[in-house]
N, C-alpha and C positions, 0 to 999 in steps of 0.2 A: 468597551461594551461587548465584548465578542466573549466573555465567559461567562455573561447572566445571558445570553441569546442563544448559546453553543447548550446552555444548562438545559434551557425552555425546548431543545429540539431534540435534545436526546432525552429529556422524559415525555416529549409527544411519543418519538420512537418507540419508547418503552412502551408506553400506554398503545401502540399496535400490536406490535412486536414483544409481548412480553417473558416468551424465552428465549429471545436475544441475546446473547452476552455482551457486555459494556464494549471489547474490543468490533463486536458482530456492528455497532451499533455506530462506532466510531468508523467505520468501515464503510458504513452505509452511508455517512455524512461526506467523507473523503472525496469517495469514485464520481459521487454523483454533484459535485459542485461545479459550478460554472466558473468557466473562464474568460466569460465577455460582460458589460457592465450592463445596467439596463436601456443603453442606446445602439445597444449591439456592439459596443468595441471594448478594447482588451483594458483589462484592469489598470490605471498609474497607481505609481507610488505618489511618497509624500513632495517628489519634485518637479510631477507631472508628467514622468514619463513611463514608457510602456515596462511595469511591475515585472520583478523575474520570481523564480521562483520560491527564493530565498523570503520574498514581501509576501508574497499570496498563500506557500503552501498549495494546499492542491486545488485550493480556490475561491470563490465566494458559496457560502451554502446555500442548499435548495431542499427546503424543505419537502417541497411533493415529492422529487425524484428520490430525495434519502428516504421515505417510506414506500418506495417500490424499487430500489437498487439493480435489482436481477442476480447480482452474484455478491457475497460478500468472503471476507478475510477474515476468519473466525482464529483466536485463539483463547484459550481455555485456560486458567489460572498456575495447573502443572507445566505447560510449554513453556514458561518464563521461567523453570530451571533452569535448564540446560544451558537458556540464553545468560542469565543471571553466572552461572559457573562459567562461563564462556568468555564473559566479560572479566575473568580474573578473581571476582567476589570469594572470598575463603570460605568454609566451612558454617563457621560461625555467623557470616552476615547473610548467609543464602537462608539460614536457620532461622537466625531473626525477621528474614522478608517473610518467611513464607510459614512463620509459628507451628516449624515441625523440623527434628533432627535431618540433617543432609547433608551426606558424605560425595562431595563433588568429582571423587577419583570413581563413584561406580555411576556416577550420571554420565551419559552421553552429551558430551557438552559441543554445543555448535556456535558458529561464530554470529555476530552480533547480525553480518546481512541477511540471515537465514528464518529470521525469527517473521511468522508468517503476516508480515504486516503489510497494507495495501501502497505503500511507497517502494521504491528504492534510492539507497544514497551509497554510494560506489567510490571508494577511494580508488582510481584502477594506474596500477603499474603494469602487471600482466593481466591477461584475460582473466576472470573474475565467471563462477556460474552459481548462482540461484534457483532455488524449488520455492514455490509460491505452491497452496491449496484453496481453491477459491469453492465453495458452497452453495448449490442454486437452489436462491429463495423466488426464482419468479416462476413463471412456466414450467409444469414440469415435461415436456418434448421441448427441447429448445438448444440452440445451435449458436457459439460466439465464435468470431472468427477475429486473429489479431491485429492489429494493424499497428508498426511502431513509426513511433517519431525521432529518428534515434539525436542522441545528444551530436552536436558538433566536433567529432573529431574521433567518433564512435563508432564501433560496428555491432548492431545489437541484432541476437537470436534469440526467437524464442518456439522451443519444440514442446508442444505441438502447434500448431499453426491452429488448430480449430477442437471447440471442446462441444463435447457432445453429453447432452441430459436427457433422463429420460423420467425421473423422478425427482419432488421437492426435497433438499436436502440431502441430495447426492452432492457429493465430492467428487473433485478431479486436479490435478496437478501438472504443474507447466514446469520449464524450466528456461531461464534468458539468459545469455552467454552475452556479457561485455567483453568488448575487445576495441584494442585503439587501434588509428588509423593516423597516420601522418600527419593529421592536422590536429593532433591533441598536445598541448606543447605542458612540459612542467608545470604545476601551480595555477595553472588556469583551470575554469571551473565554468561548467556549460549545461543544460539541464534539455529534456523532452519528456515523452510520456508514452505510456504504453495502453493500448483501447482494446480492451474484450467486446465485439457488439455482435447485438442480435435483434433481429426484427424491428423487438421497442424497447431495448435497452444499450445504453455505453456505459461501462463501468471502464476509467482512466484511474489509471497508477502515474503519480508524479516520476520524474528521475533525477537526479542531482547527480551527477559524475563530477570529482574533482580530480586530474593526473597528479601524479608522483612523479 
């Protein structure tokens, strides 16, 4: 039932938000889902026990808070070149996704974690860094500051520590440095998240880390 309810929220969304972009929008459903049930406790899976993250994604949705977000993850139809060429994709099927000629040796091609989405998922051998650009649709004076949860076995940075707006639909860009720590063993796979907040807003990014 979560793709006729996921349908019905994001054409509410639309219906406010109508120059939104469909990733703006998936953005706004992501950061702002909750992660406790409606008795106040953490999500189970289907065996009763406490859901990780691999079951939930980045959580149960909330419809109020996904139509006031405070910051979303916008990208725009051309940013899935680069990611698309990035991914390996030849000439011909980057041409076919995106029904225009595209010669992938003059695109700037980046690799798949970079592509501006409101998660992260971290295969990390060595340290690993990230640029995220996030968009304030809420207040426009308004002030997040970060706060991480880093995965088990993780050392997570994230520069700058506090983003400052001063107008709706200003941008600003972060960057978070994975790094392992002695308790990250081969093959194991450990998860946290990352909080922008501000007065009356959390916007939370999931984290998935799997070691190499």
């Amino acid at each position: 039932m979560s793709c006729p309810h996921l349908s019905g929220i994001a054409a509410l969304l639309k219906s406010s938000h109508p120059y939104w972009s469909p990733a703006a929008i998936k953005s706004a459903i992501m950061t702002s889902a909750d992660l406790l049930n409606l008795q106040g406790k953490r999500i189970f899976d289907e065996t009763l026990q406490t859901a990780d993250i691999l079951a939930t994604g980045a959580g149960h949705v909330n419809p109020s808070k996904a139509t006031d977000p405070g910051l979303i993850y916008d990208i725009q139809p051309d940013d899935y070149i680069p990611y698309l060429c990035g991914l390996g994709y030849n000439d011909t099927g980057v041409s076919i996704l995106v029904h225009r000629p595209i010669k992938c040796s003059k695109v700037s091609s980046i690799p798949e974690g970079e592509l501006n989405y409101p998660s992260f998922s971290v295969k990390l051998g060595p340290s690993q860094t990230f640029t995220r650009t996030v968009t304030n649709v809420g207040a426009s004076y308004s002030t997040y500051s970060v706060k991480v949860y880093a995965p088990l076995g993780t050392h997570v940075t994230v520069k700058p520590s506090t983003l400052y707006f001063t107008e709706v639909n200003q941008k600003a860009s972060y960057s978070v440095t994975f790094s392992r720590t002695s308790g990250g063993k081969a093959g194991a796979f450990t998860q946290g998240f990352i909080t922008w907040a501000s007065t009356n807003h959390v916007v939370r990014s999931p984290v998935s880390v799997l070691f190499q």
